[in-house]
C-alpha positions in Angstrom: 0.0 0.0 0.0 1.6 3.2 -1.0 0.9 6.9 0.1 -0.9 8.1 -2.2 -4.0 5.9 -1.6 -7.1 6.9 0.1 -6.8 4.4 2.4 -5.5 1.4 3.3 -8.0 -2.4 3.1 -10.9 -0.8 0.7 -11.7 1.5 3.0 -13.0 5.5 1.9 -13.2 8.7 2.9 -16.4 8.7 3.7 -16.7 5.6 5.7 -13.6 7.0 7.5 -15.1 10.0 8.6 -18.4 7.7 9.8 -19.1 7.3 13.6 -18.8 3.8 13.6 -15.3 4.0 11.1 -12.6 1.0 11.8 -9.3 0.9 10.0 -7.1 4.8 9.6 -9.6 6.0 12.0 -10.7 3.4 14.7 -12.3 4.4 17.7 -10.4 2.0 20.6 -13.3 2.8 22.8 -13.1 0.4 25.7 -16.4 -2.0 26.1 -17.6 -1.0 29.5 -17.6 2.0 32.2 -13.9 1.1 33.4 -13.5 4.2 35.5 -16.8 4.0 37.6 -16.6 4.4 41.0 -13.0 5.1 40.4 -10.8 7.7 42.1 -8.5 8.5 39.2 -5.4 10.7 39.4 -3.6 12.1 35.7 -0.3 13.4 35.9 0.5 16.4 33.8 -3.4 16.8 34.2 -3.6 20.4 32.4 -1.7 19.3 28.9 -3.9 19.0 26.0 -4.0 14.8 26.8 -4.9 15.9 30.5 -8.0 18.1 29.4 -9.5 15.7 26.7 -9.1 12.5 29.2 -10.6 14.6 31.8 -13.4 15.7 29.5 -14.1 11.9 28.3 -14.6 10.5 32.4 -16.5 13.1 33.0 -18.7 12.5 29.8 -18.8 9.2 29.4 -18.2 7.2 32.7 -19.1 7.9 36.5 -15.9 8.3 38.9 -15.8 8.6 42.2 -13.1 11.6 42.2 -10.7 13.2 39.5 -7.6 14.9 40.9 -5.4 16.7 38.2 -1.9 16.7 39.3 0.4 19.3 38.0 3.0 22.3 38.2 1.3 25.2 37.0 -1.4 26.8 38.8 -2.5 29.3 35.7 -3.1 26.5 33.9 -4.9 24.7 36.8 -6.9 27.9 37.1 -7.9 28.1 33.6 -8.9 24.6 33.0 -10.7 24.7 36.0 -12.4 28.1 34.3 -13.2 26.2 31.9 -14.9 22.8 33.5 -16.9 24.9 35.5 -18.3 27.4 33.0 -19.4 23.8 30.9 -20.2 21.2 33.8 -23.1 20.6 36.4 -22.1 21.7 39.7 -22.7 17.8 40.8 -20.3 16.9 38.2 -17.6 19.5 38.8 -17.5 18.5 42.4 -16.2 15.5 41.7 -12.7 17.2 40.4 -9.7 18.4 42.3 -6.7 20.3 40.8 -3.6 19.6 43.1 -0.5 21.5 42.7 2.5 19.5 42.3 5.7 18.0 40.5 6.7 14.2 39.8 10.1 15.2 40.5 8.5 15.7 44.3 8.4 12.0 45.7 6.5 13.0 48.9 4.2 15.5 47.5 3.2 12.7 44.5 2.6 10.2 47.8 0.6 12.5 49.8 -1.6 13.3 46.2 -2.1 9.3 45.6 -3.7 8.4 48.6 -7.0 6.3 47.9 -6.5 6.5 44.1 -7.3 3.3 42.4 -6.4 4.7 39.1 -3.1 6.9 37.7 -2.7 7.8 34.6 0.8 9.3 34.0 1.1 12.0 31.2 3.2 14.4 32.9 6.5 14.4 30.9 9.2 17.3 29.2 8.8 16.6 25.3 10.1 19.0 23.4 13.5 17.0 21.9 15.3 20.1 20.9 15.1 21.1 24.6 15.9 17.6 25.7 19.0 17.9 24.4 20.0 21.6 25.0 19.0 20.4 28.6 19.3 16.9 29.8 19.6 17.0 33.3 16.3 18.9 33.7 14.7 15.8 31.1 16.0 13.1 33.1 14.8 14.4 36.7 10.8 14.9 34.8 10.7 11.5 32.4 13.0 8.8 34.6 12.7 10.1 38.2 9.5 11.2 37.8 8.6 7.7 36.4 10.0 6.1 39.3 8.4 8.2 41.8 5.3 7.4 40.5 6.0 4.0 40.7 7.4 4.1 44.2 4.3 6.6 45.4 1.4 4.2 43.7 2.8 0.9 45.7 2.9 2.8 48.6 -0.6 3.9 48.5 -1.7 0.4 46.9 -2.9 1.8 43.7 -4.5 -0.9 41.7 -4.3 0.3 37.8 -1.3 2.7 36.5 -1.1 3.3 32.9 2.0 5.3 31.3 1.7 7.5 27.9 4.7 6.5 26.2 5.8 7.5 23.0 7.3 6.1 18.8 10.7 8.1 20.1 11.3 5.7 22.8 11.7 2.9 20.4 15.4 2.5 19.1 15.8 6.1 20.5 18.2 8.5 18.9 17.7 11.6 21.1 17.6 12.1 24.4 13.9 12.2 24.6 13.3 9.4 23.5 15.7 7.7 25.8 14.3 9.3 29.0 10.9 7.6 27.7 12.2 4.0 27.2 13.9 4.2 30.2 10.6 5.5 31.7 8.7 2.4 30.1 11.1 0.2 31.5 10.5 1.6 35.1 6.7 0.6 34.5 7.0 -2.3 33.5 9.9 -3.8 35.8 7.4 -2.4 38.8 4.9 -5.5 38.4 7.9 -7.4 39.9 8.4 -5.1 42.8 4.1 -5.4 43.4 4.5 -8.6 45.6 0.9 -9.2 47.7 0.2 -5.0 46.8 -0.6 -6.2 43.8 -0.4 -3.4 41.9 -0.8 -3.7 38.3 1.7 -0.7 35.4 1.1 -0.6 31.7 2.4 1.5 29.3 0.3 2.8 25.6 3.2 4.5 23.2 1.6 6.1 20.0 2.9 9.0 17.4 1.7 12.5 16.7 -1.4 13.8 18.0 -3.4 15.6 15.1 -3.3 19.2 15.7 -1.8 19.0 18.4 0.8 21.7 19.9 3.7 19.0 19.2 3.0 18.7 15.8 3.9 20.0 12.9 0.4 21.3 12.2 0.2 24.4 14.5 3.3 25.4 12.9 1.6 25.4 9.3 -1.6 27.2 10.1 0.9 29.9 12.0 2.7 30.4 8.8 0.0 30.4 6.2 -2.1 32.8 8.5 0.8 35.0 8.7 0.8 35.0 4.4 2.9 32.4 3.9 3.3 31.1 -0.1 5.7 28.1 0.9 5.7 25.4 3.8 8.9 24.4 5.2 9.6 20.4 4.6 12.6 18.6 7.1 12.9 16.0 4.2 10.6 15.2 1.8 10.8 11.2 2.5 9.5 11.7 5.8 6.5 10.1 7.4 4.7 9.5 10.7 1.8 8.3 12.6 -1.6 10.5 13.3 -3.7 9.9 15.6 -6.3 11.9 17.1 -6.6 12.8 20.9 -9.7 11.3 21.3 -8.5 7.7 19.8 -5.8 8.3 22.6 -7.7 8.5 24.9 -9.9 5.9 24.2 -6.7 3.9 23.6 -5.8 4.4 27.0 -8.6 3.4 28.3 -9.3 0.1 26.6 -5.6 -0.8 27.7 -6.7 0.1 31.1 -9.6 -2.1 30.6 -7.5 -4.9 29.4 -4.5 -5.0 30.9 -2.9 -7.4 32.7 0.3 -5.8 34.3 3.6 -5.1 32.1 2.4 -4.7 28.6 3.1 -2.2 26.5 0.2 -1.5 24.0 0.6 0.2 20.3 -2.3 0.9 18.3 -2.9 0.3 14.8 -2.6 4.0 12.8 -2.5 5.2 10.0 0.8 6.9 8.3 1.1 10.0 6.4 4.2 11.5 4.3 5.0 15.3 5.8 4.7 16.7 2.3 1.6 15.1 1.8 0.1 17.0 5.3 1.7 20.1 3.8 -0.3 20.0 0.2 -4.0 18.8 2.4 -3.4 22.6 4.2 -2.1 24.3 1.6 -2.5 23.0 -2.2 -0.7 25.7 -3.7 1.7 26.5 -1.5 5.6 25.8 -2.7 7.4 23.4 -0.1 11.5 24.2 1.1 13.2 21.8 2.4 15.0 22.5 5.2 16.3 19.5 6.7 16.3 17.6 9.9 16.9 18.9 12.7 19.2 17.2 15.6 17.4 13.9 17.6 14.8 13.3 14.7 14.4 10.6 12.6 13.3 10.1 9.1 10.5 7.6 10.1 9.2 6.9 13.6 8.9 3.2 14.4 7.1 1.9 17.7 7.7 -1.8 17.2 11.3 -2.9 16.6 12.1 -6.3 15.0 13.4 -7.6 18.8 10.5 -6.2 20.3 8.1 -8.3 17.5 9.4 -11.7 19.6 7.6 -10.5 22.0 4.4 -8.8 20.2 1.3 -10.2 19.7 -1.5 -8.6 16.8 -5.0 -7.8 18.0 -7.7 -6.6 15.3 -6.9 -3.0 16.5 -3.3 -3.1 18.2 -0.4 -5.2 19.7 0.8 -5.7 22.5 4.4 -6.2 23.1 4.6 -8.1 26.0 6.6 -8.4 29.3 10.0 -10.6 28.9 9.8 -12.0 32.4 6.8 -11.3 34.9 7.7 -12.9 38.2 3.8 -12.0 39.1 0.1 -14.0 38.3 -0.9 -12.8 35.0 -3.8 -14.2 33.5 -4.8 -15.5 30.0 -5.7 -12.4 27.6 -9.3 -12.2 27.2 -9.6 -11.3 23.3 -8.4 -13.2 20.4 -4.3 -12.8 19.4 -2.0 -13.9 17.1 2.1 -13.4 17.7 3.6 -11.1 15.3 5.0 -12.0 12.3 8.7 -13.1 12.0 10.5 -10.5 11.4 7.9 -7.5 11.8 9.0 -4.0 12.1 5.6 -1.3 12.6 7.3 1.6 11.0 5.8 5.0 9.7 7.5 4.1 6.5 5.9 0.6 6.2 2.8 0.3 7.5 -0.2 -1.6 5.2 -3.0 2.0 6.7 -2.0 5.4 5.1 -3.9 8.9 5.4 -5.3 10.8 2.6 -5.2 14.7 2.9 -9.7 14.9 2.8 -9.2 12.2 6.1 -6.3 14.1 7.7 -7.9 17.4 7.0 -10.7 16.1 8.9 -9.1 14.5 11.8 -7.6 18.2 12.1 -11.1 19.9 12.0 -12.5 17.5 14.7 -9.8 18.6 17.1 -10.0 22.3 16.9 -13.6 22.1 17.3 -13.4 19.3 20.5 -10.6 21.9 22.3 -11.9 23.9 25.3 -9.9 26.6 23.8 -11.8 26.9 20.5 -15.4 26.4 22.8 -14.6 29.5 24.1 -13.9 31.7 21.1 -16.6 30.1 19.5 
């Protein structure tokens, strides 16, 4: 299947765009209510995945208690602004906005108490600052991992789920490495569970449609400013789109069917950067300008060693643990192991995006964000 196809497996636009769309644009919606009754805690609670997960328990499933866990009280403020403006006052109630850093192991202990649920988001992800400033990457991404490893078995936690990302597979900046060693952490901590019995996962997917890491915002910034050409890092370049609803819907489905030290990767679709650049602006001229330090030509999220260790669902895979010293039990849906020598590559991959499907993807995001609801 080649780029320059609708999509991949017969299936069009228009079905794409449908509510009930599989394939490029699945939904990963978990089968039940997994966060009822819950008290659930997100780290990094006031990023753009913070907001929409947030927005999605609240909507769609009855917990207990939301806390939002992060550093910056303007954005705490705001966010909160915002949820109370749209939500019943029974509903907001339910939320708490706690100030707070993972680098702060005690703080992070004193926040978890009675949570059954943490889903960790907080992270520093901007690679060129990752590498202009290591030291400040590593205390956020590793120590912060491992506090929140260390501060969930000590409050007996049942379910943590990590956001990973593509760059922490064969990583070749210092991003990326902080976020495999991260993984790691999580997944090594089902072995430290003993009778706690606290289960960690990790979900690692690629660029979020529209989102502020992606290369997107920097388009509609230029051609609002009058901009006649696009710059292009290399013209052979692809990744992975996904929108921030499938991610959070990702997340919780893996939440829903995990079993303790898996790392899930779901099945989307793949888009060439020049490609993104002609859907947003047909006749602009595109410059290449070349890559800049710590990227990488394709994004990969499955390496050929990982694939030993991969089994295929109809909608993801799941690369599992190499050694779990814990009780696992059998997976509940049908899976096949991975083919011998699979790679899941942006550069490979059997789903690709046409610019109509992408364009869309884009349009559903500005509309869903809290900022657009209230300039709208």
């Amino acid at each position: 299947m080649s780029p320059g196809d609708s999509l991949s497996r017969g299936v069009d636009v228009g079905e794409a765009k449908s509510k009930d769309a599989t394939a490029a644009l699945r939904a990963f919606a978990p089968s039940g209510r997994v966060l009822d009754g819950k008290v659930i805690l997100i780290t990094g609670g006031t990023g753009s995945f913070g907001r929409r997960f947030v927005d999605v328990a609240l909507r769609d499933h009855a917990p207990r208690k939301v806390i939002i866990f992060s550093r910056d009280e303007l954005k705490q403020y705001e966010m909160a602004e915002d949820l109370r403006a749209r939500l019943p006052a029974e509903v907001f109630a339910k939320l708490r906005f706690f100030l707070g850093d993972v680098r702060d192991r005690a703080r992070l202990t004193l926040a978890l108490r009675g949570v059954d649920v943490v889903i960790h988001a907080a992270a520093l992800k901007q690679v060129p600052a990752a590498e202009y400033n290591p030291s400040e990457c590593i205390h956020t991404n590793v120590i912060g991992a491992e506090n929140v490893v260390w501060a969930s078995l000590n409050n007996g936690v049942a379910r943590v789920v990590a956001l990973s990302t593509d760059k922490a597979c064969n990583p070749i900046n210092l991003y990326g490495a902080t976020k495999l060693a991260s993984d790691k952490t999580f997944v090594a901590a089902n072995n430290l569970s003993g009778d706690i019995g606290s289960r960690f996962s990790v979900v690692r997917y690629g660029n979020v449609a529209g989102s502020r890491g992606s290369v997107v915002p920097l388009f509609r910034r230029l051609l609002a400013g009058g901009a006649s050409e696009l710059p292009i890092t290399d013209e052979r370049m692809t990744r992975f789109w996904i929108t921030l609803d499938q991610g959070v819907n990702f997340v919780l489905s893996s939440l829903e069917m995990m079993r303790g030290g898996e790392l899930f990767v779901p099945k989307i679709p793949s888009m060439k950067v020049t490609e993104v650049a002609r859907a947003m602006a047909p006749g602009a001229a595109l410059r290449t300008v070349g890559i800049r330090p710590g990227e990488k030509l394709h994004e990969v999220m499955i390496s050929g060693d990982d694939a030993r260790a991969t089994l295929e669902l109809d909608d993801r895979y799941i690369i599992e643990p190499d050694f779990a010293e814990y009780p696992r039990p059998r997976l509940g849906v049908a899976s096949r192991p991975a083919a011998e020598g699979f790679v899941y590559s942006s550069d490979n991959n059997v789903e690709w995006l046409d610019g109509a499907t992408l364009l869309a993807m884009i349009g559903a995001e500005s509309a869903a964000s809290p900022a657009r609801r209230r300039t709208d």
